[in-house]
C-alpha positions in Angstrom: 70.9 102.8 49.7 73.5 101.4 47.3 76.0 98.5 48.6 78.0 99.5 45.1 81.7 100.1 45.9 82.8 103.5 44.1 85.2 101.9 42.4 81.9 99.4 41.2 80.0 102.2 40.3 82.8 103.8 38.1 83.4 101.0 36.1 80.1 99.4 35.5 78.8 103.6 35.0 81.7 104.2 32.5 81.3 100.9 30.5 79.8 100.6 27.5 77.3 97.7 28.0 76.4 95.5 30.6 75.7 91.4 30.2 73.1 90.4 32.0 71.5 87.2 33.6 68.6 86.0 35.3 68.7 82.8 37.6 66.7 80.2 36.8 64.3 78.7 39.8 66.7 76.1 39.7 69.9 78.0 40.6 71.7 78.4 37.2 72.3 81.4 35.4 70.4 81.8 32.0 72.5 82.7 29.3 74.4 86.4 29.6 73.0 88.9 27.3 74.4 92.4 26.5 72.7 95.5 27.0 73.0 99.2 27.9 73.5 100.4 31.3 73.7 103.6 32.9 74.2 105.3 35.7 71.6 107.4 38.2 73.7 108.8 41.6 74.9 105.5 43.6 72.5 103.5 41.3 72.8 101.2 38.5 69.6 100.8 36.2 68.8 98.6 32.9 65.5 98.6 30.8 64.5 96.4 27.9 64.5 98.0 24.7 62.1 95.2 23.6 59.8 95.7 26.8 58.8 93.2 29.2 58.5 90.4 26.5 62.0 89.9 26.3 63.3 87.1 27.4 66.2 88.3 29.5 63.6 90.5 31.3 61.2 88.0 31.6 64.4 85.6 33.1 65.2 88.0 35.4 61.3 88.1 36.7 61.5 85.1 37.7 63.5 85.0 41.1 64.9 88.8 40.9 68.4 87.4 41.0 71.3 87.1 38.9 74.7 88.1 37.5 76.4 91.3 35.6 79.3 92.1 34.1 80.5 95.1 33.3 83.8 97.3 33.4 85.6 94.1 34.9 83.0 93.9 37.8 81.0 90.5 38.0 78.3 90.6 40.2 75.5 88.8 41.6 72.5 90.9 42.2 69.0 91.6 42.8 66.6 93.3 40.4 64.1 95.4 41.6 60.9 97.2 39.8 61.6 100.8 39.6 59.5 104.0 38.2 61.2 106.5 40.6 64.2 108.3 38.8 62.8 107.6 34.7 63.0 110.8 34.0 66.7 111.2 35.6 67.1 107.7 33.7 66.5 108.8 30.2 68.3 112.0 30.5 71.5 109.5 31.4 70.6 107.3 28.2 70.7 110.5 26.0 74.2 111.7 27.8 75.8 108.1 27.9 74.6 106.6 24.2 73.0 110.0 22.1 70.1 110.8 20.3 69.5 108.0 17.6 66.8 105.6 17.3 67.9 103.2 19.7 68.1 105.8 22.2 64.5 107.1 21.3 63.9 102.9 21.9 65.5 102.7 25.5 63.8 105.6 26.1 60.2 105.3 25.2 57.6 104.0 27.0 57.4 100.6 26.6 61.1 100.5 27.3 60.6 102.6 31.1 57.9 100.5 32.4 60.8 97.7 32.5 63.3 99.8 34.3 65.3 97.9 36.8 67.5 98.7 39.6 70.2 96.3 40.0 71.7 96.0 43.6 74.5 94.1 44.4 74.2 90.6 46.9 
């Protein structure tokens, strides 16, 4: 179940990308890094166009915490693994952002096995 406010949901759904950061097993934030977003019922999800060598994925691997910001919501979160709603996921891709190449990127294979679900903390 999502701890996302409406009002959360709205704005980070509605926005047009989404920084992301992992933390560090120190505590610190990584650098933030701008992807695409979208939006799945009271959910939030992200992939890696790049797959899981990026290196934002891989930061956010490492403790399954960090920080987004989107729509004027910052936000520390979790990340969690998910394979559950990909086919919901890339329909939401193709509404939110079209058809073009980068769409056929975020939505491919490679780019779904790094789906994430981010949850607020």
């Amino acid at each position: 179940m999502s701890d996302w406010t409406a009002t959360e949901l709205d704005r980070i759904g509605n926005a047009g990308e989404l920084r992301v950061a992992g933390l560090r097993a120190d505590g610190t934030l990584r650098k933030l890094v701008t992807i695409w977003q979208v939006r799945v019922g009271d959910d939030i999800f992200i992939r890696s166009v790049n797959g899981p060598d990026a290196a934002w994925f891989r930061g956010t691997q490492v403790l399954g915490q960090g920080r987004v910001e989107s729509g004027g919501v910052s936000k520390d979160v979790t990340f969690e693994r998910s394979s559950d709603h990909d086919p919901e996921i890339d329909a939401a891709y193709r509404a939110k952002y079209g058809s073009g190449s980068a769409v056929r990127a975020i939505t491919s294979d490679l780019a779904a096995s790094t789906t994430l679900r981010v949850n607020p903390r």
